[in-house]
Structure formats: C-alpha cells, structure tokens
MDAnalysis code that builds the backbone (N, CA, C; Angstrom):
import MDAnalysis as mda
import numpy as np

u = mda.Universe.empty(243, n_residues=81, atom_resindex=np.repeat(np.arange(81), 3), trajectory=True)
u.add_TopologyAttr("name", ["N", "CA", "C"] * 81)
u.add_TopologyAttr("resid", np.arange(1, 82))
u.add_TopologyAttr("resname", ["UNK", "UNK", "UNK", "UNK", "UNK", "UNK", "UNK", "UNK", "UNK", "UNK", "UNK", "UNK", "UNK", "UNK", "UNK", "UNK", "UNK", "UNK", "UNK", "UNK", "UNK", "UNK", "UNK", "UNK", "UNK", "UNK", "UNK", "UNK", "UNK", "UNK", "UNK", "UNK", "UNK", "UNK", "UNK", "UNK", "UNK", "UNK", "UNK", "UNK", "UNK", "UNK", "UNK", "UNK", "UNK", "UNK", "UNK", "UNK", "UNK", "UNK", "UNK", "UNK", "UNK", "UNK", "UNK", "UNK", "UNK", "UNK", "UNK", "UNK", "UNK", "UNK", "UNK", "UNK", "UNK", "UNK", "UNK", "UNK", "UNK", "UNK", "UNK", "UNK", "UNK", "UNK", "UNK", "UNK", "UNK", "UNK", "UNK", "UNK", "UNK"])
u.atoms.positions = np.array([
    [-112.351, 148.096, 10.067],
    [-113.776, 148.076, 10.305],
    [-114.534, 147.705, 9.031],
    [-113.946, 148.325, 7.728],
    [-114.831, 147.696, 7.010],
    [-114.599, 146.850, 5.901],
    [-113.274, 146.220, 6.283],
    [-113.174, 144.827, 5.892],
    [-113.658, 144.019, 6.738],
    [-113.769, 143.985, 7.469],
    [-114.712, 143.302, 9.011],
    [-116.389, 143.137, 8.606],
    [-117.182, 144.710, 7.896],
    [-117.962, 144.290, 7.558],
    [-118.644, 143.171, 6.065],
    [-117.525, 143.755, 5.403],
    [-117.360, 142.333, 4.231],
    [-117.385, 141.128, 4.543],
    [-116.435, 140.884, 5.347],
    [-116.443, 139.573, 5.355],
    [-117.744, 139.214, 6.509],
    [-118.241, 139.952, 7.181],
    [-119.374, 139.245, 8.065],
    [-120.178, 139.213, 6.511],
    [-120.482, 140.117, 6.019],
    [-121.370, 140.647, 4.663],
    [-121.392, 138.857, 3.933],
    [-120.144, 138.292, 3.783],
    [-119.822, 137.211, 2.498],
    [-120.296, 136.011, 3.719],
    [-120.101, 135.947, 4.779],
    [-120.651, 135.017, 5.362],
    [-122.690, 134.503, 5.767],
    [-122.990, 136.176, 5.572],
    [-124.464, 135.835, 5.614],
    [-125.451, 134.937, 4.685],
    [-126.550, 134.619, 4.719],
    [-127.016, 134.008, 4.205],
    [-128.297, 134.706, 2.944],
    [-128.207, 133.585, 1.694],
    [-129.509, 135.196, 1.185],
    [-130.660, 135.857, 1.655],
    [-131.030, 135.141, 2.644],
    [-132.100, 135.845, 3.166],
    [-132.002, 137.194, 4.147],
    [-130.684, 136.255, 4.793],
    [-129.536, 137.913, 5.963],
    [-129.035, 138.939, 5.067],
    [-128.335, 138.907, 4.231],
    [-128.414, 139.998, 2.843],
    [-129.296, 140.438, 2.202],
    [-130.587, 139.647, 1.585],
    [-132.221, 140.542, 1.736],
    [-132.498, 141.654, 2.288],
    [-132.167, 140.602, 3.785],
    [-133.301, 142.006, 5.042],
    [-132.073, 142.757, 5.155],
    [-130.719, 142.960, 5.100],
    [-129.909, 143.837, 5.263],
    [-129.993, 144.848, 4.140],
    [-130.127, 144.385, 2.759],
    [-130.565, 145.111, 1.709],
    [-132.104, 146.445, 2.078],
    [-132.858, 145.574, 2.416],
    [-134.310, 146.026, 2.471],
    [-133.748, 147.221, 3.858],
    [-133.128, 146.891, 5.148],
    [-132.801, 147.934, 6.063],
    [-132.300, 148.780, 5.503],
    [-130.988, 149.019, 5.056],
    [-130.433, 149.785, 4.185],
    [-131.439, 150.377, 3.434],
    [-132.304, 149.999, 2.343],
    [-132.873, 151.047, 1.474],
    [-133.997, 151.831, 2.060],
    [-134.406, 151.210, 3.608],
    [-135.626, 151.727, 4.315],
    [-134.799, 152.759, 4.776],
    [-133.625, 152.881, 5.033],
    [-132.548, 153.917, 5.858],
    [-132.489, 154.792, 4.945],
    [-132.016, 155.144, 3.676],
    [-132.153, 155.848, 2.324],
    [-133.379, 156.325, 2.244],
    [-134.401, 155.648, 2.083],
    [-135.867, 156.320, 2.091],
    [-136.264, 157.564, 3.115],
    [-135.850, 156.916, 4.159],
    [-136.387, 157.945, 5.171],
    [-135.421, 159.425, 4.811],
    [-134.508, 159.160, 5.231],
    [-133.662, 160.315, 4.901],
    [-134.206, 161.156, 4.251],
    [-134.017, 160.460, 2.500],
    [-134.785, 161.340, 1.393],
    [-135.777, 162.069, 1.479],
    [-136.784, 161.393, 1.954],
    [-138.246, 162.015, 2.453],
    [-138.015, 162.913, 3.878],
    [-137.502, 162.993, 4.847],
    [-136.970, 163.711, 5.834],
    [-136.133, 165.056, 4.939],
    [-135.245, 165.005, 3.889],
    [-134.753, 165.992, 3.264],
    [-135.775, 166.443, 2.439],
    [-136.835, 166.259, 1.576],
    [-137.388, 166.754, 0.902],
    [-138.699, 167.531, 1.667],
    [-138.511, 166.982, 2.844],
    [-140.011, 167.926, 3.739],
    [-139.178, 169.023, 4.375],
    [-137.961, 169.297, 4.421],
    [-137.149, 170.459, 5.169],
    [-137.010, 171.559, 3.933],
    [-136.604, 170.615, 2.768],
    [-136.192, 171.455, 1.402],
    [-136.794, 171.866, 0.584],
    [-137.609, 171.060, 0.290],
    [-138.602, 171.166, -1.073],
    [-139.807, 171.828, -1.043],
    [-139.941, 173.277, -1.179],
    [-141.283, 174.416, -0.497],
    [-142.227, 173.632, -1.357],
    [-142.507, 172.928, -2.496],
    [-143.526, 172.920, -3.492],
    [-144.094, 171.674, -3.315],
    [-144.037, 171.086, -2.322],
    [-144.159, 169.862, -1.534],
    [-145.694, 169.945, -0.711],
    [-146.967, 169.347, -1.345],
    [-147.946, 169.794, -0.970],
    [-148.606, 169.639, 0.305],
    [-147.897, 169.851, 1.357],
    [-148.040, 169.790, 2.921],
    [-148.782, 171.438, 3.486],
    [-149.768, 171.241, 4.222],
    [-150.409, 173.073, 4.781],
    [-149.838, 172.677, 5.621],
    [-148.301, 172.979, 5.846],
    [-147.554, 172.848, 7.063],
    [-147.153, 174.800, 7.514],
    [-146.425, 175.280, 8.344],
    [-145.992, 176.244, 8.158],
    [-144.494, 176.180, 8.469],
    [-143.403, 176.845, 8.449],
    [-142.129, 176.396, 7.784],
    [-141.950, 175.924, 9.335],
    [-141.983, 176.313, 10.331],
    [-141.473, 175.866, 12.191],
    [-141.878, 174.046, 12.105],
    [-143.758, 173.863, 11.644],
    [-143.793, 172.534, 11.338],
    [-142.898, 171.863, 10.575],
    [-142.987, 172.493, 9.219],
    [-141.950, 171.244, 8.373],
    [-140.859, 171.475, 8.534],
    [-139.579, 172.265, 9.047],
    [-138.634, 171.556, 10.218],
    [-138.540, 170.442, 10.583],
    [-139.509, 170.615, 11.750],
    [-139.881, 169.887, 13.098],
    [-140.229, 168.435, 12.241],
    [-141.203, 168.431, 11.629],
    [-141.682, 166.902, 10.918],
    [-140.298, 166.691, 9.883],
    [-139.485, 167.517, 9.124],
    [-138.464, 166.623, 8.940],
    [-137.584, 166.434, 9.382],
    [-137.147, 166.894, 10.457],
    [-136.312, 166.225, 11.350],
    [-136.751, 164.988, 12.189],
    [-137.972, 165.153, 12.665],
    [-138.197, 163.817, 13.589],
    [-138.654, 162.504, 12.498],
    [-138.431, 163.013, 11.887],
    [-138.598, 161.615, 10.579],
    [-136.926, 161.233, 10.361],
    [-135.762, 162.319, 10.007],
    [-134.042, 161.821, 9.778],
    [-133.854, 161.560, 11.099],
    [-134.103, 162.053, 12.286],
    [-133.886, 161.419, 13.578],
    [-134.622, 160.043, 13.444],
    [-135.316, 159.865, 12.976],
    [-136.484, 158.411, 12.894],
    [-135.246, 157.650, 11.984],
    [-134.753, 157.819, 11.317],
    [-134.321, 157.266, 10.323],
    [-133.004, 157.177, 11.014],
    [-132.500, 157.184, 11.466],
    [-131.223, 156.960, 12.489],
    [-131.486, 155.993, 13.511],
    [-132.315, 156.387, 14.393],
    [-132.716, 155.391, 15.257],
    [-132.920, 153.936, 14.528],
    [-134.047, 153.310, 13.424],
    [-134.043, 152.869, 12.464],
    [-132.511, 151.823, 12.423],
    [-131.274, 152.824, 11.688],
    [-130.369, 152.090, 11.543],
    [-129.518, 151.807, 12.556],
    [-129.340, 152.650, 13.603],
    [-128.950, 151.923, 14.659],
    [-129.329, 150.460, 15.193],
    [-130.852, 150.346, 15.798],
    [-131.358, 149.567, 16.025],
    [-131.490, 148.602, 14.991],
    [-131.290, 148.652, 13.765],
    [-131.040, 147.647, 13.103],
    [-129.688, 146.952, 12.653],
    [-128.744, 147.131, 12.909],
    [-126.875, 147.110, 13.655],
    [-126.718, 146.507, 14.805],
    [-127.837, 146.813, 15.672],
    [-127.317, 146.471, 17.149],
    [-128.102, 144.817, 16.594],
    [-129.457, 144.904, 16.541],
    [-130.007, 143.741, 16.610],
    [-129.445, 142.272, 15.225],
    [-128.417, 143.298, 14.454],
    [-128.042, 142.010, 13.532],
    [-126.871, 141.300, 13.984],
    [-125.255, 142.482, 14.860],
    [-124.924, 142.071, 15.551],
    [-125.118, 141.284, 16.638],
    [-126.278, 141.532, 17.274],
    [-126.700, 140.689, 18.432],
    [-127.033, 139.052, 17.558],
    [-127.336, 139.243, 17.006],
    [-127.316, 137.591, 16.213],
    [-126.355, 137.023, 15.554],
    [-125.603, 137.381, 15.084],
    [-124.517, 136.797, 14.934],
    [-123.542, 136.215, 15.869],
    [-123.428, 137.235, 17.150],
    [-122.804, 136.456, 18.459],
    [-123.534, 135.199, 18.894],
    [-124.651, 135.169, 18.647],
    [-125.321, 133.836, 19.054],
    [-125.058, 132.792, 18.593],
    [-124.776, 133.009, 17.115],
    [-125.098, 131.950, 15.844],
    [-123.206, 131.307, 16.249],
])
C-alpha cells in the first residue's frame, strides 16, 4: 500500500503534489487546533468544559471527513486520467 502510494506520489504533477501538500497540512492543522480546544484550559474560549469537548471534537471529526474526501476525490482522478 505504501509503495503504491509513492509511486502514484512520483508520477503526479507539481501542481498535484502542491494541493496534496496543502491537503495534508490543512489535515495537521485541524487536528492540532481540535487537540488544543479539548486540552489546553488557558485557551481563551468562555466555553464550559461539555462545550469545548463537543467543539473539539466536531472540528477532529471535521478534520477526518476533510481527508477522506480528499483521497476519494484524488483517487477518483487519477482513474480518469
């Protein structure tokens, strides 16, 4: 599997490695920020702790969906191409 993704990886073009770059670090971002609203009390949100849960999880759930849907739709182009 992930010599499979290498070599699709060495076949893209720089602009398909860009936006794969840029997905990837938007996937990292969210996370981070999804972990730091669950973890980080000193985090200046008037949330109360049930909210910031709830808002960081539906942000790492956000951030999943995110990379899924961005997998399915790069695969889906490559079968075309």
């Amino acid at each position: 599997m992930f010599g499979n993704f290498i070599t699709n990886y060495k076949k893209k073009s720089l602009k398909e490695r860009f936006l794969l770059f840029i997905g990837m670090l938007s996937f990292f971002i969210y996370i981070i920020l999804g972990l730091m609203i669950l973890f980080w009390k000193k985090i200046p949100l008037n949330l109360t702790s049930n909210q910031r849960y709830l808002f960081g999880g539906v942000i790492i759930v956000y951030a999943f969906f995110r990379f899924i849907r961005f997998f399915n739709t790069s695969t889906d182009e490559e079968e075309t191409n």
